[in-house]
C-alpha positions as a Markdown table, in Angstrom:
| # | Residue | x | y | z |
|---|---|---|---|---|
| 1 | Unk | 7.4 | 60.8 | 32.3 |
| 2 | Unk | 7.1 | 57.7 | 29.9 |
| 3 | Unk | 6.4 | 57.7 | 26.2 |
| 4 | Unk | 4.6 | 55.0 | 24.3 |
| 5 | Unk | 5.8 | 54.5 | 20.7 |
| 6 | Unk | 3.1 | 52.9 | 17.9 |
| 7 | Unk | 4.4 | 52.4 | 14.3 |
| 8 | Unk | 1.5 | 53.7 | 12.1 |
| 9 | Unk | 1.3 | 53.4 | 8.0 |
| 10 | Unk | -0.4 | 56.2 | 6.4 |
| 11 | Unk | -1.3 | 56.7 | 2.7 |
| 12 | Unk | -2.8 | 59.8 | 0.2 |
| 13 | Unk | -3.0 | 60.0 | -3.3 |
| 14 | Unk | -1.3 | 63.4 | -3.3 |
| 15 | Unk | 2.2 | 63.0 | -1.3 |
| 16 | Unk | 4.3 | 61.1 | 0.9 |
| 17 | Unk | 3.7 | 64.3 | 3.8 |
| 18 | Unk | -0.2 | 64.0 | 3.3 |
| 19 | Unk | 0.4 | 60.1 | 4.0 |
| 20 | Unk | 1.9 | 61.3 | 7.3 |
| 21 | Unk | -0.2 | 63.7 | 8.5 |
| 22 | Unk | -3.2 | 61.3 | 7.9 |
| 23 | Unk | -1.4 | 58.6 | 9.8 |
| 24 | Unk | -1.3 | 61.1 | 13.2 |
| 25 | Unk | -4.3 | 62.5 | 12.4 |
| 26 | Unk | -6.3 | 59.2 | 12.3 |
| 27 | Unk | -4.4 | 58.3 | 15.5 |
| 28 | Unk | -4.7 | 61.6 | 17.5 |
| 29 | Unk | -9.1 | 59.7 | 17.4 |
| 30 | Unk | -8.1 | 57.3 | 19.8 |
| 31 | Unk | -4.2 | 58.3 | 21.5 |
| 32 | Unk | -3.7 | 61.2 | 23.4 |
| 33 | Unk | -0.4 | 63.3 | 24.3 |
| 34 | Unk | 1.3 | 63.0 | 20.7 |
| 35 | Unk | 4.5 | 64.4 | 21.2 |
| 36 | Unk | 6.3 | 63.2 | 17.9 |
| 37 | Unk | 6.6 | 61.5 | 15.0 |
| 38 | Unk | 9.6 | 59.6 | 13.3 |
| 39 | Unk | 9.0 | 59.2 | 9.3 |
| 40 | Unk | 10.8 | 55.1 | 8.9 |
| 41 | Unk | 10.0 | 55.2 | 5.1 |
| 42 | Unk | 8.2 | 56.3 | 2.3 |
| 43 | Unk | 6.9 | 53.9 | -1.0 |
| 44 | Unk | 4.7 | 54.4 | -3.5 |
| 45 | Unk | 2.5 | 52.5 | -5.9 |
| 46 | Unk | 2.8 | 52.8 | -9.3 |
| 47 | Unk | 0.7 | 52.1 | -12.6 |
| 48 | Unk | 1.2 | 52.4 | -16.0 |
| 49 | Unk | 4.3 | 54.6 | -15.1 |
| 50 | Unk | 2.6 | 56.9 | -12.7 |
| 51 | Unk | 2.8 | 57.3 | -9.1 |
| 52 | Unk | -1.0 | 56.3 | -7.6 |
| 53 | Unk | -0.9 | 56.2 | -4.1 |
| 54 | Unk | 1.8 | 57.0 | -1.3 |
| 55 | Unk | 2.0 | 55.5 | 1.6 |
| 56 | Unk | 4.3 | 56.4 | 5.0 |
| 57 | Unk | 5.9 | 54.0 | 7.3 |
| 58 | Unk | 6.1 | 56.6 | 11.2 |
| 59 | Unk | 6.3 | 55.9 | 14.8 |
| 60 | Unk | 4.1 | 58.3 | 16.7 |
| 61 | Unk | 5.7 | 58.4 | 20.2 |
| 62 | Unk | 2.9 | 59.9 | 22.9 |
| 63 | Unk | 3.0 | 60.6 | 26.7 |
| 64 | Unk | 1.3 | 58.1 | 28.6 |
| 65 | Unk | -1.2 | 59.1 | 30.6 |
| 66 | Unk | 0.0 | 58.8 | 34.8 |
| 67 | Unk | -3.4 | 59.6 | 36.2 |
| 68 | Unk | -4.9 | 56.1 | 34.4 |
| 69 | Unk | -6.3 | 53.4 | 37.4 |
| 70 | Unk | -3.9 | 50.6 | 37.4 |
């Protein structure tokens, strides 16, 4: 078996694990066999004092696919 790794940023308004779940879900449109995810880092962005928007630095690591013409 070999695994592919992408490093993905994800962002939400809410939290840092809404940021990461919209990362793999927006990737699991195109990349099949997801079979983990390392979280890198999280930020945020801030105005006027209050958190706005957070955003999630992962690596989505996935099975590649053996059966694919070469």
């Amino acid at each position: 078996m070999t695994v592919k790794i992408l490093e993905l940023v994800g962002e939400s308004s809410n939290n840092w694990q809404e940021a990461a779940e919209n990362a793999v879900k927006d990737a699991s449109k195109t990349v099949r066999n997801i079979t983990g995810v390392e979280v890198l880092n999280n930020t945020a962005s801030v105005r006027a004092g209050k958190i706005i928007g957070y955003k999630t630095n992962i690596k989505v690591a996935f099975k590649v696919d053996e059966t694919a013409e070469r």
